[in-house]
C-alpha positions, 0 to 999 in steps of 0.5 A: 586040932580043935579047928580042924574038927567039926562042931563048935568048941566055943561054949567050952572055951568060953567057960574056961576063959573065965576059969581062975586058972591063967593057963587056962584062959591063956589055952581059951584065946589060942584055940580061939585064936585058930577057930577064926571067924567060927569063934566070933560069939566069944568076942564080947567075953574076949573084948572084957579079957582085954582088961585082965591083969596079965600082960601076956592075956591081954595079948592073946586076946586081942591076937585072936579078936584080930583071927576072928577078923569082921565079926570083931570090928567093935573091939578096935577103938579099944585096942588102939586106946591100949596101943596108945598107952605106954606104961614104962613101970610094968612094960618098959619094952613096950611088949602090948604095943608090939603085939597090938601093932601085929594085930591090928595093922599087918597088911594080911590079917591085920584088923585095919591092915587093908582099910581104915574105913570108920576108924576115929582119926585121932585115936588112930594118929595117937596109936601110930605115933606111939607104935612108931617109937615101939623098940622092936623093928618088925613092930614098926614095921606093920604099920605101913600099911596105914601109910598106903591107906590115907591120903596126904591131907590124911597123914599130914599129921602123922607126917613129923612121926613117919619123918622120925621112924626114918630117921631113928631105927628101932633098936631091935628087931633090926633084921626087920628094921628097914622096912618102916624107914623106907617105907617111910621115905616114900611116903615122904618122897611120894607128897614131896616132904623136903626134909625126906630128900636128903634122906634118900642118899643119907639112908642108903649107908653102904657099910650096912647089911642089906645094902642091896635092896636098900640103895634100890629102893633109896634110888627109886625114891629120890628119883621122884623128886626130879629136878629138886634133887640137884643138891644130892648129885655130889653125894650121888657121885661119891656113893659111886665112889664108896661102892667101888671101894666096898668091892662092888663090880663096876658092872653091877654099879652101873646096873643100879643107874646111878649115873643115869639119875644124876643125868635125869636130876640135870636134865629135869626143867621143871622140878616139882615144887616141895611141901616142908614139915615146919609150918613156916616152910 
């Protein structure tokens, strides 16, 4: 309600941010929070809230620097600092880094969602790396967008962990859990990683929900591979086989080209050459 009139709450919020009371200061950040970029002069008050000792404060303050958006930009380092550190004592479900990876990294209103322009690379590598181990799906989830945002000499470094996101699902959050994984895989398929080409077959797992989008997407991304991909066709033929046998009609397996791959994989003269993640190659 406060948003939608006219004027500027903001002194008033900003003293009872500093209120003793934490229901108060827990108001403070989501009015804040809806006031937007109006809210930008409290960004040096909701910067120092960033160190109180309430888990769920700490939270709401860096979900509204996040709403306050380019005014805001100064607080990053610190909260990628915060998404980095883990503490399994008082948050072993990894709650702060969930949050933290929303409010920096979603592709809409993240605060590096769609650039990564200026931001210090090893503290930007050692917060990926830890909020792609966080447990929850949908958390992994909002950082793909830096996977789109680096180049490969960028992501190079980050590569073993995108590679493990793959490999390892989150634990929970699952309806979201995909996303990262395949994500993921394309990043891997897109600078030829060798150890992503089984996956596009391996991923697929037809016995699981969400089969539909999932082979999709599994299929487009080995299909990037060409010629490389030889040692999958077995594998191909036999998911065929596996779809057939968990009640797919044969007209919507053929849809899915499956036999036309295997056909391009054969037909490919020039497969590209691969990049491994082991340095020995």
């Amino acid at each position: 309600e406060l948003a939608r009139r006219e004027g500027d709450p903001t002194p008033k919020l900003l003293a009872m941010l500093d209120e003793s009371d934490l229901h108060t200061r827990l108001g403070a950040c989501q009015a804040l929070i809806m006031l937007e970029d109006r809210a930008a002069p409290a960004v040096p008050a909701l910067k120092e809230t960033l160190n109180a000792d309430d888990l769920w404060l700490r939270i709401k303050a860096a979900e509204a620097l996040a709403s306050i958006g380019k005014p805001a930009m100064s607080a990053v380092p610190t909260l990628l600092t915060m998404l980095a550190d883990e503490d399994l004592e008082s948050d072993p479900r990894g709650m702060q880094q969930r949050y933290l990876c929303f409010a920096l990294f979603n592709r809409r209103d993240g605060m590096l969602g769609r650039s990564l322009e200026g931001v210090d690379r090893d503290a930007l590598y050692a917060a990926v790396r830890t909020g792609l181990r966080n447990e929850d799906g949908r958390a992994r989830g909002s950082l793909g967008s830096v996977y789109n945002n680096l180049s490969y000499e960028e992501i190079e470094p980050l590569l073993p962990a995108v590679y493990r996101a793959v490999v390892e699902p989150a634990p929970s959050g699952i309806m979201f859990a995909d996303g990262i994984r395949l994500s993921g895989l394309e990043i891997l398929a897109k600078h030829r990683i060798k150890e992503g080409l089984p996956l596009c077959v391996s991923l697929i797992e037809p016995d699981r929900w969400g089969l539909r989008n999932r082979v999709k997407r599994c299929l487009a991304t080995l299909r990037q591979y060409g010629g490389a991909a030889r040692s999958e066709i077995p594998r191909l033929r036999q998911l065929e086989k596996e779809l057939a046998a968990n009640r797919w009609k044969a007209e919507d397996i053929k849809a899915l080209g499956i036999s036309d791959l295997i056909r391009e994989i054969e037909a490919d003269e020039n497969p590209p050459t691969l990049r491994s993640l082991k340095a020995d190659g």
